[in-house]
N, CA, C and O atoms as a GROMACS GRO file, in nm:
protein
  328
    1UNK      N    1  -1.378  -4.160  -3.513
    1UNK     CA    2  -1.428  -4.286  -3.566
    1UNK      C    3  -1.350  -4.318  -3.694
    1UNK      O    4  -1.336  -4.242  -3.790
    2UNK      N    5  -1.302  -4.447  -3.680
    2UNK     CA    6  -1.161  -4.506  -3.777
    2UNK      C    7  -1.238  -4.556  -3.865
    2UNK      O    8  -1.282  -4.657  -3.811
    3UNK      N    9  -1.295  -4.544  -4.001
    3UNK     CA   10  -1.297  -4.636  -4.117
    3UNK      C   11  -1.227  -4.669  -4.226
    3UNK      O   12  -1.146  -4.590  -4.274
    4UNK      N   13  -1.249  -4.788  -4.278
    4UNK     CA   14  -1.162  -4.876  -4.405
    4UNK      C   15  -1.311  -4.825  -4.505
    4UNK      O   16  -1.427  -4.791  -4.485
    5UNK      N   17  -1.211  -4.849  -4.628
    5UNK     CA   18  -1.308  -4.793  -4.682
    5UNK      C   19  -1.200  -4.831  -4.871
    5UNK      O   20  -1.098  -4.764  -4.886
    6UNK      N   21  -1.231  -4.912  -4.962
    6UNK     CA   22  -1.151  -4.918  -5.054
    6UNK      C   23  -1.123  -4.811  -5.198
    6UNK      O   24  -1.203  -4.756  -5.274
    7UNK      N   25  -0.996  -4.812  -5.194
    7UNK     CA   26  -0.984  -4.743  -5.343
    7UNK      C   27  -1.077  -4.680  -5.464
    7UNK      O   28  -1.068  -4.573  -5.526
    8UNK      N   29  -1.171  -4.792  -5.474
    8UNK     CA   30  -1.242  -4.701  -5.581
    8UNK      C   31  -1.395  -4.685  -5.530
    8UNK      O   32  -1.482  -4.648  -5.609
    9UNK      N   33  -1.429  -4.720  -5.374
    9UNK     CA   34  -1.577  -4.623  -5.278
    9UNK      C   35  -1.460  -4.496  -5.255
    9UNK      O   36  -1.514  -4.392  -5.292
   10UNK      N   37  -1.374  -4.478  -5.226
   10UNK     CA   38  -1.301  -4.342  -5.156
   10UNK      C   39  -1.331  -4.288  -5.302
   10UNK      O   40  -1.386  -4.178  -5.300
   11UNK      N   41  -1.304  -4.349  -5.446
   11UNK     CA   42  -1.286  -4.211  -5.564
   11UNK      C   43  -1.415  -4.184  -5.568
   11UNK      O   44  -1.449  -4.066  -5.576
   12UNK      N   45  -1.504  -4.279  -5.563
   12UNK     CA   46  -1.651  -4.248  -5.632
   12UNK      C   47  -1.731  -4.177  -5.506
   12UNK      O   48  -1.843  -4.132  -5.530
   13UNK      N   49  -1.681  -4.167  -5.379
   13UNK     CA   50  -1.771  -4.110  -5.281
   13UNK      C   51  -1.652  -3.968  -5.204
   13UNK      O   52  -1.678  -3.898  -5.107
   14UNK      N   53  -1.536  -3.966  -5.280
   14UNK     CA   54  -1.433  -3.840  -5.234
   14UNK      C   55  -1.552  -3.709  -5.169
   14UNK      O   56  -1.540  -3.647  -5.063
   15UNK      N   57  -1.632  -3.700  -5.242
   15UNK     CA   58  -1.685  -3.542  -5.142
   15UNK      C   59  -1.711  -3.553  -5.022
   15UNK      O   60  -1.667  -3.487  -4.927
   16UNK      N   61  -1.830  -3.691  -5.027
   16UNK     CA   62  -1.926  -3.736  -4.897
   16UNK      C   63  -1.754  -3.750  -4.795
   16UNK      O   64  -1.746  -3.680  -4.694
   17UNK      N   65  -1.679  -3.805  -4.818
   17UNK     CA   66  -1.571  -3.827  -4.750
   17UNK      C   67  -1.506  -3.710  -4.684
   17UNK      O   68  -1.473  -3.709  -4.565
   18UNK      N   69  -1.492  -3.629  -4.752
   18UNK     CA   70  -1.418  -3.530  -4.746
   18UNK      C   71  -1.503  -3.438  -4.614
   18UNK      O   72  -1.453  -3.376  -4.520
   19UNK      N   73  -1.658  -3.459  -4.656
   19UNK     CA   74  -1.753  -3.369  -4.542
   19UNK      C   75  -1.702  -3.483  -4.430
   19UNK      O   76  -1.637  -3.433  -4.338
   20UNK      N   77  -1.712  -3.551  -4.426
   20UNK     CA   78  -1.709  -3.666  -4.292
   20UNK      C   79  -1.593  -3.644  -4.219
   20UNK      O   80  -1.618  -3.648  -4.098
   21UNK      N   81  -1.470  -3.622  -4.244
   21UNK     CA   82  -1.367  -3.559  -4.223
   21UNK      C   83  -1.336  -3.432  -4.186
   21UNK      O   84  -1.241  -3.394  -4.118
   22UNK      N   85  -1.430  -3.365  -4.240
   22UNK     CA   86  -1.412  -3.212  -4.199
   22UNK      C   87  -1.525  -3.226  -4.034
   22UNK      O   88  -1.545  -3.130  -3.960
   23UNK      N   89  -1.570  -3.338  -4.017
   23UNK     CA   90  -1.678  -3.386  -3.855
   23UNK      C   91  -1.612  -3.444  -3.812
   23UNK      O   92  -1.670  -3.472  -3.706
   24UNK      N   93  -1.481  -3.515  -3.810
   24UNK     CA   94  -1.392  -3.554  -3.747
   24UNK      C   95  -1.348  -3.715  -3.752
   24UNK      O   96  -1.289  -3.794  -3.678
   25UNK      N   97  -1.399  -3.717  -3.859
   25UNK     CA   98  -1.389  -3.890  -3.900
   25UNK      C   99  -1.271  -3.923  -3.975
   25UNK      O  100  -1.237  -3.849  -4.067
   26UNK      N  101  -1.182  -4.061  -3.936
   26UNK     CA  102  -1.086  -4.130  -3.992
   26UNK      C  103  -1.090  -4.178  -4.125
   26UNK      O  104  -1.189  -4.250  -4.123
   27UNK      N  105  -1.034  -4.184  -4.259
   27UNK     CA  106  -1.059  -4.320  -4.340
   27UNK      C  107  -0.912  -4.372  -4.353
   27UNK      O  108  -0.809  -4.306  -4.354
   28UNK      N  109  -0.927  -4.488  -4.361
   28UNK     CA  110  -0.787  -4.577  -4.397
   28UNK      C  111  -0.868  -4.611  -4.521
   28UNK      O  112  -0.986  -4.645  -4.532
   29UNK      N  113  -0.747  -4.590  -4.638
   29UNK     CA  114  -0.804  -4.639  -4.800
   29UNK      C  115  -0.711  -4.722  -4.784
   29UNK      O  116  -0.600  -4.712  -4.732
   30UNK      N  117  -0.800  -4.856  -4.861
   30UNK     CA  118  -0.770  -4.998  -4.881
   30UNK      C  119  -0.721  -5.016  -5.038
   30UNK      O  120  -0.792  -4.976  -5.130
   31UNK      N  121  -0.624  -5.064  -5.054
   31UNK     CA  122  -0.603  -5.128  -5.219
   31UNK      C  123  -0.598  -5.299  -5.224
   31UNK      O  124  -0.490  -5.346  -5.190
   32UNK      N  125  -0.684  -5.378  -5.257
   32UNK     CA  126  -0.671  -5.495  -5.236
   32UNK      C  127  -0.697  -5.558  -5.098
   32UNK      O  128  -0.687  -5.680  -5.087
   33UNK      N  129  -0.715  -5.516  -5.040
   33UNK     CA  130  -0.771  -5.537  -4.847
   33UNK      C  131  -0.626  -5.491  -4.804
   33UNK      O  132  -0.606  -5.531  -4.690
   34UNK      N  133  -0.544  -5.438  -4.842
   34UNK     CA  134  -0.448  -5.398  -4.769
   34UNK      C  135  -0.408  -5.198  -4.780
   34UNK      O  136  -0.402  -5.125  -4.878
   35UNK      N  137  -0.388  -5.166  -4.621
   35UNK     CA  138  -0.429  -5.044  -4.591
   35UNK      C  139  -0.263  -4.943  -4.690
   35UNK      O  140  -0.144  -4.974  -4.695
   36UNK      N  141  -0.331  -4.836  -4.745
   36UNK     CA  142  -0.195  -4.781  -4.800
   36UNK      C  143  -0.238  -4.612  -4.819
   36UNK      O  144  -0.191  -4.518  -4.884
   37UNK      N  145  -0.315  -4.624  -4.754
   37UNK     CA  146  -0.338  -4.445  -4.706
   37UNK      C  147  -0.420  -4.392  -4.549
   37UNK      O  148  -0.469  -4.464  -4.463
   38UNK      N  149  -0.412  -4.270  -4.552
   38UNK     CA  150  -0.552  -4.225  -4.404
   38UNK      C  151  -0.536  -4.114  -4.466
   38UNK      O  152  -0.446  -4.070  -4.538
   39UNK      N  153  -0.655  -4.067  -4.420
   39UNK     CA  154  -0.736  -3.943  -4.426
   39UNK      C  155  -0.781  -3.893  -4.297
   39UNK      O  156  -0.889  -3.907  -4.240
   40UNK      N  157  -0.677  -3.834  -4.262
   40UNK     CA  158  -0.753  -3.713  -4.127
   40UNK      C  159  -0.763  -3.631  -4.093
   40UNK      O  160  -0.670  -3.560  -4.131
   41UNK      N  161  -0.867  -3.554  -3.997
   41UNK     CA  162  -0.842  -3.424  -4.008
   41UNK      C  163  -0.737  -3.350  -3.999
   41UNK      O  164  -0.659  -3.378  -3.907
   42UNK      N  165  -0.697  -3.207  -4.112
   42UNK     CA  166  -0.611  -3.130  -4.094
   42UNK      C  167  -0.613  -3.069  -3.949
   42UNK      O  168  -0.724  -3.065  -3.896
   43UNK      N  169  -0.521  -3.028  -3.890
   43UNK     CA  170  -0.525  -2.954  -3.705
   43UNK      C  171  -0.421  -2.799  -3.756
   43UNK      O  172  -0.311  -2.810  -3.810
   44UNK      N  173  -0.471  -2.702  -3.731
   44UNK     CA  174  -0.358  -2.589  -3.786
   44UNK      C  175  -0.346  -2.562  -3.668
   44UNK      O  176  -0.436  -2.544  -3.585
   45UNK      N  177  -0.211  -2.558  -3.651
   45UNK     CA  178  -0.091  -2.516  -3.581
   45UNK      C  179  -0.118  -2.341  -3.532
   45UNK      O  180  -0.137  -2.241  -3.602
   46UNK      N  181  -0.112  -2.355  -3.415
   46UNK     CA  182  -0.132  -2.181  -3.344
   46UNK      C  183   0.016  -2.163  -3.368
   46UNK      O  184   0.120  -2.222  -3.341
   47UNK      N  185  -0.036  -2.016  -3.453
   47UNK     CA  186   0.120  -1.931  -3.480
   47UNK      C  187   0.166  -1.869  -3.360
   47UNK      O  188   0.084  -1.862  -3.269
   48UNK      N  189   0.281  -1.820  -3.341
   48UNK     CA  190   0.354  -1.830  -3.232
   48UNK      C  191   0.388  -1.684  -3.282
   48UNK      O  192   0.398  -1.655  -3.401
   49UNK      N  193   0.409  -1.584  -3.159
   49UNK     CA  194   0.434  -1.449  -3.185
   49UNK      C  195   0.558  -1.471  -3.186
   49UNK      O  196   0.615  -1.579  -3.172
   50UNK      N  197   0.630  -1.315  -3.210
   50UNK     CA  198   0.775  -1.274  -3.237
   50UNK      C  199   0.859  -1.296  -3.039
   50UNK      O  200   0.966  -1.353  -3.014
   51UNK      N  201   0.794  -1.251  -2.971
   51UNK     CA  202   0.809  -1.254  -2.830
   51UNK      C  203   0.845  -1.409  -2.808
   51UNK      O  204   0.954  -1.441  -2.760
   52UNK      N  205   0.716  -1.535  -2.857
   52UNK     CA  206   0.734  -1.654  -2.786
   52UNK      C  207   0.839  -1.721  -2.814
   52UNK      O  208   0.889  -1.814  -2.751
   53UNK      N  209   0.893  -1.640  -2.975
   53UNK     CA  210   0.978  -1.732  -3.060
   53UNK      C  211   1.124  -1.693  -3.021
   53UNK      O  212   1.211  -1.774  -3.051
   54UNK      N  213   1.159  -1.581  -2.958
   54UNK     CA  214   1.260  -1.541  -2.885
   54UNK      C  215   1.241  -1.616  -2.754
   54UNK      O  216   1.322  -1.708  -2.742
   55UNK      N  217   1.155  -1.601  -2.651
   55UNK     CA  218   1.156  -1.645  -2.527
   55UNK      C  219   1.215  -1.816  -2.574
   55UNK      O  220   1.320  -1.864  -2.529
   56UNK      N  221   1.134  -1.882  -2.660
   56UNK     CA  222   1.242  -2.050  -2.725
   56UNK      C  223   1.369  -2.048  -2.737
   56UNK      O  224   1.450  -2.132  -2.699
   57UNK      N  225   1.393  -1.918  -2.809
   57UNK     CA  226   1.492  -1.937  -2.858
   57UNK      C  227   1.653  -1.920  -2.732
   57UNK      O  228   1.764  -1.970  -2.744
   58UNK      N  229   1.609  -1.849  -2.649
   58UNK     CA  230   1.645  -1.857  -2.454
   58UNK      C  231   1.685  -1.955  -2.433
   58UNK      O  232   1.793  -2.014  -2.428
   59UNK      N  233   1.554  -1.975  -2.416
   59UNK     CA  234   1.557  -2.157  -2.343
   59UNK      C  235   1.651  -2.215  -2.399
   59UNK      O  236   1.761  -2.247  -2.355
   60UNK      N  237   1.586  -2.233  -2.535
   60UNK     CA  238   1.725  -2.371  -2.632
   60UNK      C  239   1.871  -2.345  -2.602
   60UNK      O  240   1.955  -2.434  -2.586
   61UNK      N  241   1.898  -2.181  -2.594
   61UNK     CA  242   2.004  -2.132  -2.570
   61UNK      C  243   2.110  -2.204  -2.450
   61UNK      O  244   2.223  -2.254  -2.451
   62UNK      N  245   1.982  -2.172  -2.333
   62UNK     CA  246   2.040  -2.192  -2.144
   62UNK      C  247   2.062  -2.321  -2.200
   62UNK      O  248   2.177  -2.365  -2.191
   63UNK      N  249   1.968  -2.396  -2.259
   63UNK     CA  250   1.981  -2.554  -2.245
   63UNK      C  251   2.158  -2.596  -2.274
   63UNK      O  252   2.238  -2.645  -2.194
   64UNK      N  253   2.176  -2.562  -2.395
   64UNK     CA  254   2.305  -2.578  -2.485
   64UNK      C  255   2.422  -2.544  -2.486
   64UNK      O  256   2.517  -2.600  -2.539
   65UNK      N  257   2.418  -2.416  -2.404
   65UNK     CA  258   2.528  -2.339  -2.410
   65UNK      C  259   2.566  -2.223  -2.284
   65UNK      O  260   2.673  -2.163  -2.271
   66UNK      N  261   2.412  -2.210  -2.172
   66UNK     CA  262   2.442  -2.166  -2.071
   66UNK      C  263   2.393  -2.060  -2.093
   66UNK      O  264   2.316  -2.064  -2.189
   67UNK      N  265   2.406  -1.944  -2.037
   67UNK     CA  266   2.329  -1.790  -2.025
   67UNK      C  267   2.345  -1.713  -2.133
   67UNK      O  268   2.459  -1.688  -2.169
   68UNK      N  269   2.262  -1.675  -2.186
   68UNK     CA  270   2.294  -1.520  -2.329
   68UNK      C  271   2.401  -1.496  -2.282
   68UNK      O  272   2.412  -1.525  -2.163
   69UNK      N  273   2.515  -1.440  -2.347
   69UNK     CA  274   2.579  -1.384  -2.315
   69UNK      C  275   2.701  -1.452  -2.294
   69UNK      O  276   2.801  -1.382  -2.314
   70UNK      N  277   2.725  -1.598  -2.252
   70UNK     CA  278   2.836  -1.658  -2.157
   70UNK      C  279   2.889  -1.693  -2.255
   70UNK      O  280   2.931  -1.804  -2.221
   71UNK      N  281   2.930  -1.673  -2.393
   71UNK     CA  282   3.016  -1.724  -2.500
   71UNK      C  283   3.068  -1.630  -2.564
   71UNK      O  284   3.003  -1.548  -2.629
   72UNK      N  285   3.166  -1.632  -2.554
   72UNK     CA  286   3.252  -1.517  -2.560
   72UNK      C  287   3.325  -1.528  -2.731
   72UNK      O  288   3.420  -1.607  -2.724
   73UNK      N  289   3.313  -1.491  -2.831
   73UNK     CA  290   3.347  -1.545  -2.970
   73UNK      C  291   3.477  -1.485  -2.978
   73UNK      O  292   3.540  -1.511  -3.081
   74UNK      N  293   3.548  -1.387  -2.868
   74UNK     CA  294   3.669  -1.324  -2.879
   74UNK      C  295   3.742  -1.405  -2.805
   74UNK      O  296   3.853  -1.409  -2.858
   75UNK      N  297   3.739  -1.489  -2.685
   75UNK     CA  298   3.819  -1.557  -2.615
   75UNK      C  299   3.845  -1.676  -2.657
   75UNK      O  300   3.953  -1.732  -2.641
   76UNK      N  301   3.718  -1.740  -2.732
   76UNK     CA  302   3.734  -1.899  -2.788
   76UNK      C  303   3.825  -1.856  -2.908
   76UNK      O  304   3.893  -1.949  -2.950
   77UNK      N  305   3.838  -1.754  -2.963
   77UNK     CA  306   3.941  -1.731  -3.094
   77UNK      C  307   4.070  -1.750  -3.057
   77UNK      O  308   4.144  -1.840  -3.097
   78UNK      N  309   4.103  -1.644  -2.961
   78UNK     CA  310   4.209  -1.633  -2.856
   78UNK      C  311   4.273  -1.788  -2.840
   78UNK      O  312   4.385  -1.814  -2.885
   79UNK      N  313   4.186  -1.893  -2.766
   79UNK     CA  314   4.248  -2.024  -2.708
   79UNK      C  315   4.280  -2.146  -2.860
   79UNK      O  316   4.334  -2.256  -2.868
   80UNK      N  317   4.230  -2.075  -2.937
   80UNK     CA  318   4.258  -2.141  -3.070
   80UNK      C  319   4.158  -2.198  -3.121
   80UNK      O  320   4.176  -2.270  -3.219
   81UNK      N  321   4.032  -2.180  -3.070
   81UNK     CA  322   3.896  -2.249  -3.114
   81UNK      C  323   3.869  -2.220  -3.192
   81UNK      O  324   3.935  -2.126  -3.237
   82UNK      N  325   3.756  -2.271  -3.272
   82UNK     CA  326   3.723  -2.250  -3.433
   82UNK      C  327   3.559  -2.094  -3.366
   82UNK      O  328   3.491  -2.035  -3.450
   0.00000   0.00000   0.00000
C-alpha cells in the first residue's frame, strides 16, 4: 500500500512511519505536492555460498569464453596477442 505523505507529517510522524514500513507499506514524501523521495521496505539479499559463487562464476565463464580451460595464455602469447 503506496502513500503520499508531505515533508514535514513524514518528520513529525518518522517513527509511526518507520513501524508502517517495517508491515510493508510504501511512502512517497512530498515537498510542495511534488514527489522527491520513497520509503520502502529494506529486502536482504540471500548470501550466496563459496560453491554457488564458483558454479556463476562457470557459467559467466562458458558464456564468454567457452570451457575452463579452452584459453590457453601460452599460445595467445605465441600468435602475438596481448
Amino acid at each position: 500500500m503506496q502513500q503520499q505523505i508531505g515533508t514535514f507529517e513524514a518528520k513529525t510522524h518518522f517513527s509511526h512511519i518507520i513501524e508502517e514500513v517495517e508491515n510493508g507499506a510504501d511512502f512517497i514524501i512530498t515537498k510542495r505536492g511534488k514527489p522527491v523521495a520513497k520509503i520502502i521496505p529494506f529486502k536482504q539479499e540471500k548470501e550466496m555460498t563459496r560453491m554457488e559463487a564458483i558454479e556463476q562464476l562457470i557459467e559467466m565463464r562458458k558464456r564468454y569464453r567457452g570451457e575452463p580451460g579452452s584459453f590457453n595464455i601460452r599460445e595467445a602469447i605465441e600468435e602475438g596477442r596481448p
